[in-house]
C-alpha positions, -999 to +999 in steps of 0.1 A: -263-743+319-230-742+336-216-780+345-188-765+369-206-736+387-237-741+412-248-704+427-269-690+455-288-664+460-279-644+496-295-613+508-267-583+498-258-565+525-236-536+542-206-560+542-209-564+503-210-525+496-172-524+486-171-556+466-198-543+443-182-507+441-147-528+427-166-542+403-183-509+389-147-494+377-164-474+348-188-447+347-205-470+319-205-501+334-222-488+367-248-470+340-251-503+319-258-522+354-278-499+371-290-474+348-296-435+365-302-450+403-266-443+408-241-418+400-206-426+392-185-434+416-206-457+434-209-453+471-215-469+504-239-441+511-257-449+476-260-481+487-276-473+521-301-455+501-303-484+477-313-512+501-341-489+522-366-498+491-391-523+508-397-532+471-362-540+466-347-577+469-310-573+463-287-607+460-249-613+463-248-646+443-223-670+457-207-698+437-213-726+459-183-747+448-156-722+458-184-704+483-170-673+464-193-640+459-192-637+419-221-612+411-250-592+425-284-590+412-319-579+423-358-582+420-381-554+422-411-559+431-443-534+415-473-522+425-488-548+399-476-576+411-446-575+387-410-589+397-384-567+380-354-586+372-330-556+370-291-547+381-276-580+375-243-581+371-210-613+371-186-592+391-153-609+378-151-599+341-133-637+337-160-656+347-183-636+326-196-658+292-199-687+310-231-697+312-235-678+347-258-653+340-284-677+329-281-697+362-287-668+381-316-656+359-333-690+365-327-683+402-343-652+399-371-665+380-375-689+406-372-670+435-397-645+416-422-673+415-420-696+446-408-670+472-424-638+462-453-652+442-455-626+416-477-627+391-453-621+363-413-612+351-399-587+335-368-571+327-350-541+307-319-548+290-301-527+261-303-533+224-266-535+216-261-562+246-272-589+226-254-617+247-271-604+274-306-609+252-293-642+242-294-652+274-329-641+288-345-655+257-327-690+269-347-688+297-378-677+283-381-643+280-395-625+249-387-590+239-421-564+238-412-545+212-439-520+221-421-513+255-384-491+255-368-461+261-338-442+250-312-427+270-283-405+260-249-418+276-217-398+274-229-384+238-245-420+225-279-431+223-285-462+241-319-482+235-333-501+266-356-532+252-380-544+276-386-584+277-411-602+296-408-640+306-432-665+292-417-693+308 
């Protein structure tokens, strides 16, 4: 865990469209943070789309000692009672490495729990982002080796691992 950083989950909306599309300056970023539910360049219009989903919780995640908006994230909730950890992303690429991104997975993980009582948590995440895996598995998610798919990106072959929390 992070000593200097406390975040916040808030509810992302219409007024956070065009910090998010800053942060997604590459066609493979955006596809490495949200995979084919947007097309490069992101939109406000994608966006409007994006938060219609009734099974879609999206965050801005605030840093609570500078009250700054450093990332987004959201939970997806499935018909089987699954929360869906998915498009999570530390927008400013300094204060990425931190320790950060397992804050706000414990948040989600949380929030997954308490607020939306789901029944369990899962997430996708690719093969070659290992400090991404790292990070889940600190907070208690297992890969299912059983459970991936494979996507071609700009000529490249990019495996997404599913993991599942075990708490």
């Amino acid at each position: 865990m992070v000593d200097c950083y406390m975040i916040k989950l808030a509810p992302f909306k219409e007024e956070d469209f065009n910090r998010l599309i800053s942060w997604t300056d590459s066609e493979e970023l955006l596809f490495q943070f949200a995979g084919t539910i947007f097309t490069y360049p992101l939109t406000a219009e994608q966006l409007e789309t994006y938060l219609q989903d009734n099974n879609r919780v999206a965050f801005k995640v605030i840093d609570t000692t500078s009250n700054e908006v450093i990332g987004h994230a959201e939970i997806y909730k499935t018909e089987n009672n699954t929360a869906k950890i998915c498009r999570v992303l530390i927008g400013n690429k300094t204060l990425r490495g931190k320790g950060l991104g397992q804050e706000l997975i414990h948040e989600l993980v949380s929030f997954s729990i308490n607020s939306l009582q789901m029944k369990s948590i899962e997430l996708n995440v690719y093969d070659w982002n290992t400090a991404a895996i790292r990070c889940y598995e600190k907070v208690g998610f297992f890969l299912d080796p059983e459970k991936f798919t494979t996507i071609a990106v700009k000529g490249d072959l990019w495996k997404s691992m599913n993991m599942v929390f075990k708490g």
